[in-house]
C-alpha positions in Angstrom: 4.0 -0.3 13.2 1.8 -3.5 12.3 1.0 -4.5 8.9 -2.7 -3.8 7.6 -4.4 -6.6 5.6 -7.8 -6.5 4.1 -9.4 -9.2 3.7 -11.6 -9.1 0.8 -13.7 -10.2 -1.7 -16.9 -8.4 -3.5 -18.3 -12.0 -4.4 -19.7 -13.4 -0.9 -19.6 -16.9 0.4 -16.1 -17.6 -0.3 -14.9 -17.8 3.0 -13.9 -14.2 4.0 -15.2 -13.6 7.7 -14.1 -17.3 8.1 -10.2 -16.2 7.3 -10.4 -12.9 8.8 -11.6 -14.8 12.2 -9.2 -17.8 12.1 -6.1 -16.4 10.9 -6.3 -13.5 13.8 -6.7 -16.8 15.7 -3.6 -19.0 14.7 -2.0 -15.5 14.0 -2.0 -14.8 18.0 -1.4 -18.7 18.5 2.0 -17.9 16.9 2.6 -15.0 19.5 2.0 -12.0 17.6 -0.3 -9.0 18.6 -3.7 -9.0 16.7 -6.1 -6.2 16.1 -9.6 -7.8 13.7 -11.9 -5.4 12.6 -14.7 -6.1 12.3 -16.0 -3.7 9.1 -18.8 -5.9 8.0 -22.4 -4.6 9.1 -23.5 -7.9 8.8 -20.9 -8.2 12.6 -20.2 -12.0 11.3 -16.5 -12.1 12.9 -17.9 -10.2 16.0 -20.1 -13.2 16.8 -17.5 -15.3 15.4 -15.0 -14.5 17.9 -17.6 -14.8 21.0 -18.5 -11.1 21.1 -22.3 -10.3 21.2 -22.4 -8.0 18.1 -26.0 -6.8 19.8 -24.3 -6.0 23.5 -21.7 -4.4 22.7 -21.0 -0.8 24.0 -19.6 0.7 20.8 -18.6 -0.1 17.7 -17.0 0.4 14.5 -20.1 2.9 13.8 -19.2 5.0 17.2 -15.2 5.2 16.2 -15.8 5.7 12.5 -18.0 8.6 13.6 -15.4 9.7 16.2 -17.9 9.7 19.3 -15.9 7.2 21.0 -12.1 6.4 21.0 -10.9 3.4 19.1 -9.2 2.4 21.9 -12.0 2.7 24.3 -13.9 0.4 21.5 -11.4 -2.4 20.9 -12.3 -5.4 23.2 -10.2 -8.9 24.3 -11.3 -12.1 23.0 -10.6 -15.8 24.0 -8.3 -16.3 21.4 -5.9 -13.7 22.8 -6.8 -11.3 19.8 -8.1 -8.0 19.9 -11.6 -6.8 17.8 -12.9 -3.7 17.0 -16.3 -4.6 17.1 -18.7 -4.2 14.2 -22.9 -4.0 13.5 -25.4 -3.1 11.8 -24.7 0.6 12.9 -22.0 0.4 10.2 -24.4 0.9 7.5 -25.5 4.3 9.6 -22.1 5.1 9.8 -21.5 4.7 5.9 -24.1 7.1 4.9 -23.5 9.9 7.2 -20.0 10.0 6.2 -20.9 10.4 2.3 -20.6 13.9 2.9 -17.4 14.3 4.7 -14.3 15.5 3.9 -11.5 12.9 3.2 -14.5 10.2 4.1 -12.2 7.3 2.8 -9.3 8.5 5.0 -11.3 7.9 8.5 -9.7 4.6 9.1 -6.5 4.9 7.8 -6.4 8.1 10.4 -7.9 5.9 13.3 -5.7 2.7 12.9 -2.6 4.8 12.7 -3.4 5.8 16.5 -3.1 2.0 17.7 -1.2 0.3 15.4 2.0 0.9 17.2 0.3 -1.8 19.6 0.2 -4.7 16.9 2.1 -6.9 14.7 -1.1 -7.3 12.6 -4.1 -5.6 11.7 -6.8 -7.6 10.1 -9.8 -6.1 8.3 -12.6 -8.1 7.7 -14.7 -6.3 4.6 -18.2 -6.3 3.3 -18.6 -8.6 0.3 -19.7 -5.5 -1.8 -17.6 -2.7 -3.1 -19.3 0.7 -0.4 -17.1 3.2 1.0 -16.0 0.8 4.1 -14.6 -1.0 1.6 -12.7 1.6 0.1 -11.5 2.8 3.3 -10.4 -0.2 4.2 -8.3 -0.7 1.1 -7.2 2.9 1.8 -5.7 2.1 5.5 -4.6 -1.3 4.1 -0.4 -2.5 3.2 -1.5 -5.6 2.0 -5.3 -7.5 0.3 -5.7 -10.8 1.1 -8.4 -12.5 -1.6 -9.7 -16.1 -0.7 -10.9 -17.4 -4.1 -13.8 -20.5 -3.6 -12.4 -23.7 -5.4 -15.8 -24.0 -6.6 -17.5 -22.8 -10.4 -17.8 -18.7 -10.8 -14.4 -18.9 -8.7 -13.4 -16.0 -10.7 -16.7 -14.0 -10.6 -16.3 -10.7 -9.2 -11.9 -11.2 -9.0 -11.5 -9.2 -11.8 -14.0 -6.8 -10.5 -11.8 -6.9 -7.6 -8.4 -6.6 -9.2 -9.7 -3.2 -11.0 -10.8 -1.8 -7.5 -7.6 -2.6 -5.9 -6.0 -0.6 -9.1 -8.1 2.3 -8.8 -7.6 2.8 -5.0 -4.1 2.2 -5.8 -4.1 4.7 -8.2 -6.0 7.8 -6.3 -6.1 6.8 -2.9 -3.3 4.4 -2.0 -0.2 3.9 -3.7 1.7 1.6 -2.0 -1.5 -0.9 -1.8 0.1 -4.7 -2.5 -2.1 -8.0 -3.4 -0.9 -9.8 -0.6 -2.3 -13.1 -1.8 -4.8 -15.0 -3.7 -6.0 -17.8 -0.5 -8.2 -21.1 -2.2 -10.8 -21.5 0.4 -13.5 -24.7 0.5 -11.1 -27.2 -1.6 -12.1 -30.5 -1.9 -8.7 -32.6 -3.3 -11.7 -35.3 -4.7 -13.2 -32.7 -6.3 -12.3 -32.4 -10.2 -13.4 -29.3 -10.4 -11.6 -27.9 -7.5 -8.3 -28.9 -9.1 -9.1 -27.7 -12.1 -10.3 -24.4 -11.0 -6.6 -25.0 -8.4 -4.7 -24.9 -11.7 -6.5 -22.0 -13.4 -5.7 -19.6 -10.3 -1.9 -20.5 -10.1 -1.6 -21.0 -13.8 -2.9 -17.2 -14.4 -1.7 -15.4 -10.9 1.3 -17.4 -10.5 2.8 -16.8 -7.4 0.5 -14.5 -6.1 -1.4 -17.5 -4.7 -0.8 -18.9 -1.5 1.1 -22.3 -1.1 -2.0 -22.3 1.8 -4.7 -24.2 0.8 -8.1 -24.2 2.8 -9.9 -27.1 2.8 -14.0 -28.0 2.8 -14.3 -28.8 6.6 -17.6 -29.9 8.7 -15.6 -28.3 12.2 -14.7 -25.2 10.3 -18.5 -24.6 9.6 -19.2 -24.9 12.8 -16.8 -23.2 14.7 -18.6 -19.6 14.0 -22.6 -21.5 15.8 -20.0 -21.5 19.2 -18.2 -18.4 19.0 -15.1 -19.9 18.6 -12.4 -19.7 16.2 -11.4 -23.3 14.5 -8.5 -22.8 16.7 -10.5 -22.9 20.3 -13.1 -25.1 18.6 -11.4 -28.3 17.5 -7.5 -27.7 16.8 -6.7 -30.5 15.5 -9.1 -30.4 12.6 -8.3 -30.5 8.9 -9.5 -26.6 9.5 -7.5 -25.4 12.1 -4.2 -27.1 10.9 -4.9 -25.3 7.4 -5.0 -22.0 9.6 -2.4 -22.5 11.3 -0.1 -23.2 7.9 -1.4 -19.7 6.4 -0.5 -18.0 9.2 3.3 -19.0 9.4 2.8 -18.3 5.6 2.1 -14.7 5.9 4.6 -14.6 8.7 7.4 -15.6 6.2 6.3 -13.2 3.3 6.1 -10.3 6.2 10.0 -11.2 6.9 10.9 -11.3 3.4 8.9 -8.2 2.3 11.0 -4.9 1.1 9.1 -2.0 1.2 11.7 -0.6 -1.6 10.4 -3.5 -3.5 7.9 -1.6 -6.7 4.5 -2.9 -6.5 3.3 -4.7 -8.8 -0.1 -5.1 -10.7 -1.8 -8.3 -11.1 -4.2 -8.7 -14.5 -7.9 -10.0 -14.2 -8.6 -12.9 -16.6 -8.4 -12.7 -20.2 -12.2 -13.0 -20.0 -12.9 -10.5 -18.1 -14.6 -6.9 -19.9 -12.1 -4.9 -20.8 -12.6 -1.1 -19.5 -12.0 2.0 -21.4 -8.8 3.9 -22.0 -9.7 6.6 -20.0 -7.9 4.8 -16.9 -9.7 3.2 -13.7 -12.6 4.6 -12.3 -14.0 4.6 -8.4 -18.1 2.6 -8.4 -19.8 1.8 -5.4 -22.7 -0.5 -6.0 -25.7 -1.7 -3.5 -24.5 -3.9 -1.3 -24.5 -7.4 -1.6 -24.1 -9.0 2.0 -24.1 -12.6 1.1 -21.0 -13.9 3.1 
């Protein structure tokens, strides 16, 4: 059975679709089987990975629905991954399954029929807490959080933390933080170091030894369709990538699944919530990645 990570943030432009996208990449450079979905209406890692997010056949939208089989929906790319495509249609999708029963089960119940076929499932999430969010945090072992080296690094992490809790709490038990990722670091950047330190400092080692760094190839890698890997491999980027990837390789070897989970607290400065334990919002979304 492969291991489901989300990859998310709720505070956009910190580099999600960009991770989701290239570690699937050096992911399947390392020879494992990889499924990306796509779960973003926005369809960033669809065009990303060289797949016309406005030809495609069907889509996340179509399977999420259950009009068309997931495995009729899931296309190859050139980076020897697989994507389940995703679109606008998503945000159709969302609202006509407010009303359904077990609504944030629907892709925990529609990975389980292909994941037999992977070593990895990737799921690349809105930057906004909605309820494709939720189910992908639902279907998910594992949430990968890249954190921008950059001032507000923390904004909307704590926000984050508390969502992963709740899920954990009524919707997914066994729900891990599977890292915290530093994305867009800049090593002559005082700031970045500082705001380095303050991550590993609070969250230990819940961040990544991977570090990401700011890199002119890595921006634009997603204007060709190309993952970092296809694009220029030898770039600061891709060699980054590539060092995550054997990184969550390792921690998949050493994982126990006996092992308790664990909660990781937000910053001390973060607002406290009440005693009356945590609590399920979905805002508007904020598609700003």
């Amino acid at each position: 059975m492969a291991r489901i990570i989300a990859v998310a943030n709720q505070k956009g432009g910190v580099g999600k679709t960009t991770t989701a996208v290239n570690l699937a990449a050096a992911l399947a450079a390392a020879k494992r089987k990889v499924l990306l979905v796509d779960f973003d209406p926005q369809g960033n890692a669809t065009m990303a990975s060289g797949i016309n997010k406005r030809e495609i056949k069907a889509s996340g939208c179509e399977v999420l629905l259950e009009e068309v089989e997931i495995g009729a929906a899931i296309v190859p790319t050139d980076a020897h991954y697989d994507l389940l495509p995703g679109n606008g249609d998503l945000t159709a999708a969302e609202l006509k399954l407010m009303d359904a029963l077990a609504r944030e089960h629907r892709l925990k119940e529609l990975l389980a029929k292909v994941s037999a076929n992977y070593h990895t499932i990737l799921i690349d999430c809105p930057p906004s807490l909605n309820l494709l969010t939720l189910n992908a945090l639902t279907a998910a072992d594992g949430v990968l959080i890249p954190v921008q080296c950059e001032y507000f690094a923390l904004e909307g992490l704590s926000s984050l933390l508390d969502t992963v809790k709740a899920v954990r709490h009524r919707l997914n038990p066994t729900l891990e933080i599977e890292g915290l990722l530093r994305t867009m670091y800049d090593v002559r950047n005082n700031l970045g170091n500082e705001v380095s330190a303050q991550l590993t400092q609070h969250f230990g080692d819940k961040v990544l030894r991977s570090i990401i760094p700011r890199n002119v190839r890595l921006a634009e890698a997603p204007s060709h369709g190309q993952p970092i890997h296809l694009y220029d491999r030898s770039s600061r980027g891709a060699i980054a990538y590539i060092g995550l990837a054997g990184e969550i390789i390792r921690r998949e070897r050493a994982l126990t699944r006996t092992d308790p989970v664990e909660d990781i607290e937000p910053p001390a400065a973060a607002p406290a919530h009440g005693d009356s334990g945590p609590t399920l919002k979905a805002p508007a979304a904020n598609h700003q990645e």
